[in-house]
N, C-alpha and C positions, 0 to 999 in steps of 0.2 A: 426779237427774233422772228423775221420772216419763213411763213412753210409756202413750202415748191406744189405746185398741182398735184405733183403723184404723192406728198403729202398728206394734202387735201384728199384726195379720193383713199388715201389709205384710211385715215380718219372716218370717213365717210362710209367705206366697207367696214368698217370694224364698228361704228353705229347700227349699220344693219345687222348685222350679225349679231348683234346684242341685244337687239329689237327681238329678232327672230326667238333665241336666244331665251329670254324674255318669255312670248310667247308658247312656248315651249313646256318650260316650266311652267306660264302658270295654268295649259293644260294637265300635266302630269299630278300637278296638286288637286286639280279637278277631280282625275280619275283616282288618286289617292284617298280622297275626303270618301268617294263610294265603297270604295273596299270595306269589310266585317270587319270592327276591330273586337279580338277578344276581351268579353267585356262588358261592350256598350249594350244598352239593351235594345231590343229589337234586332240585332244584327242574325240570331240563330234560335232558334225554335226554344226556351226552356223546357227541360223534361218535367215532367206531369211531378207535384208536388203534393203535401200532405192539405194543403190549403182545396185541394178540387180542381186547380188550373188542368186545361184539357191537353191531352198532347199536341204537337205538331208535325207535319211531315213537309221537306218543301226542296227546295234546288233552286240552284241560281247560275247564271254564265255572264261571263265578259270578255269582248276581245274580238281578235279579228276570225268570223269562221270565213273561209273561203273570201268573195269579194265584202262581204258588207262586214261591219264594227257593229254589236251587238250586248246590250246589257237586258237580260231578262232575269227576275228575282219571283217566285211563284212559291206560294205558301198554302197548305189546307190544315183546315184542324182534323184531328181525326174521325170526327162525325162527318164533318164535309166525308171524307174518304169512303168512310163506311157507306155512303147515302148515294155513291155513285154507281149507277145497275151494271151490275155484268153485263146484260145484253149491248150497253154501249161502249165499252171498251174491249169486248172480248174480239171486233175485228181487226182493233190493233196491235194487240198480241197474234194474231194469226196474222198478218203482216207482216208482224218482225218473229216470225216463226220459219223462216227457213235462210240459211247461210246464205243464199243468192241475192236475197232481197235486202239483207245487211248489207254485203257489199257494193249494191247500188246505191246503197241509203250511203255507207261512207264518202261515194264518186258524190254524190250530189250534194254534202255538207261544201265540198270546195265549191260551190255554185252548180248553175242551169247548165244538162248536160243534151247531148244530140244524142236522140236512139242510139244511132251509128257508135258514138262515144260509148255509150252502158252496154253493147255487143260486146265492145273494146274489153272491158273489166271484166267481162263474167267469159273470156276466155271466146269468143266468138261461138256462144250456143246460138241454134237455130234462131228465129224471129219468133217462131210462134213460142219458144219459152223464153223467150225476154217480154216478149208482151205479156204472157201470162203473169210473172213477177210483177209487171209495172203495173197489171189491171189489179193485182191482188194489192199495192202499194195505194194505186189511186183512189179504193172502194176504200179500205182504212185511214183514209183521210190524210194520209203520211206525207205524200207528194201533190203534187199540181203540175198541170200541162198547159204553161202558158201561152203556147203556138206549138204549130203543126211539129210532131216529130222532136217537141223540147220537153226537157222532165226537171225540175226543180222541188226541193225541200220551201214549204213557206217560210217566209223569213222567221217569223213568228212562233216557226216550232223547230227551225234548227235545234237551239238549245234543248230543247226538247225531248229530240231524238240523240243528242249525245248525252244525257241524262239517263233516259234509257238502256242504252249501252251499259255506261257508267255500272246503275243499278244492277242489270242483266250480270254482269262484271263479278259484282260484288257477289251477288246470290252465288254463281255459278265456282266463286272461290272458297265460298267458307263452307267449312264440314257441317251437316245438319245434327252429327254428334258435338258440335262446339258449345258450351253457354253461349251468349251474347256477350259484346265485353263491355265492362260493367263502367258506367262514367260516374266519378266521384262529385258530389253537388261542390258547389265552390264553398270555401271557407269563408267563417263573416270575419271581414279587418274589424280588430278591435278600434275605437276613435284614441285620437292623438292624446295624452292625458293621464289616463290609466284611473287608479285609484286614491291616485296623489296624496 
């Protein structure tokens, strides 16, 4: 049995597309093998145990924010935490201390925006209180001004600041009348066998 050219090139496209295809897949398994499975260890902090283990506090992101694809996973134990001076984070809380500077921080997660742009967002307030925002933003180390009249989140702390958010989130939902809610330690599987 003889194939005709458009045969051939059907053959031929449906090669590619299988290639592709392919390809495809076996990025997704790529970005599958990263994902936390519950479980495995190292994937989530364990809670502080009768053995002495320290606790953990940490955050992680993946995916596309704005232009760039981004995987960040950041962990401290809780001494780290405690060992870190108020005087050096207390100007990123007063950064992301007023609802204006939030919403340029959201404009700036989708990428580098133009002044003119974050006037845009914040409802076209004066110049001299958008600058004031972005000076309070750039002195807390929040954003960067990679040319003239441009404001960008670093790539490096996107995640970062949607974390923050996140956390901000959390605090600002839960009642300070709540307990915590309580995580059950995992159960031990018994081995395969018993006491036969």
């Amino acid at each position: 049995m003889e194939t005709s050219n458009d045969d051939q090139a059907r053959i031929a496209a449906l090669e590619q597309q299988m290639q592709d295809m392919n390809g495809r897949l076996a990025g997704l398994e790529r970005a599958a093998s990263l994902l936390p499975v519950p479980g495995r260890p190292g994937d989530a902090p364990e809670p502080a145990g009768e053995q002495g283990e320290e606790a953990t506090v940490g955050y992680s992101g993946r995916g596309r924010f704005g232009p760039r694809r981004l995987a960040i996973r950041q962990r401290m134990t809780l001494s780290e935490v405690l060992s870190v001076t108020p005087e050096s984070i207390a100007p990123v809380f007063a950064g992301l201390g007023s609802p204006a500077r939030i919403g340029l921080l959201y404009a700036l997660i989708e990428g580098p925006r133009t002044s003119q742009q974050l006037r845009e967002v914040l409802d076209a307030p004066s110049a001299g209180q958008l600058y004031h925002h972005l000076r309070e933003l750039l002195g807390a180390g929040l954003i960067a001004q990679p040319a003239r009249s441009v404001y960008q989140i670093p790539p490096g702390k996107i995640v970062a600041v949607c974390a923050a958010v996140t956390a901000a989130a959390q605090l600002a939902s839960v009642s300070h009348q709540a307990p915590p809610p309580i995580v059950p330690e995992p159960e031990e599987e018994e081995p395969p066998g018993g006491d036969g």
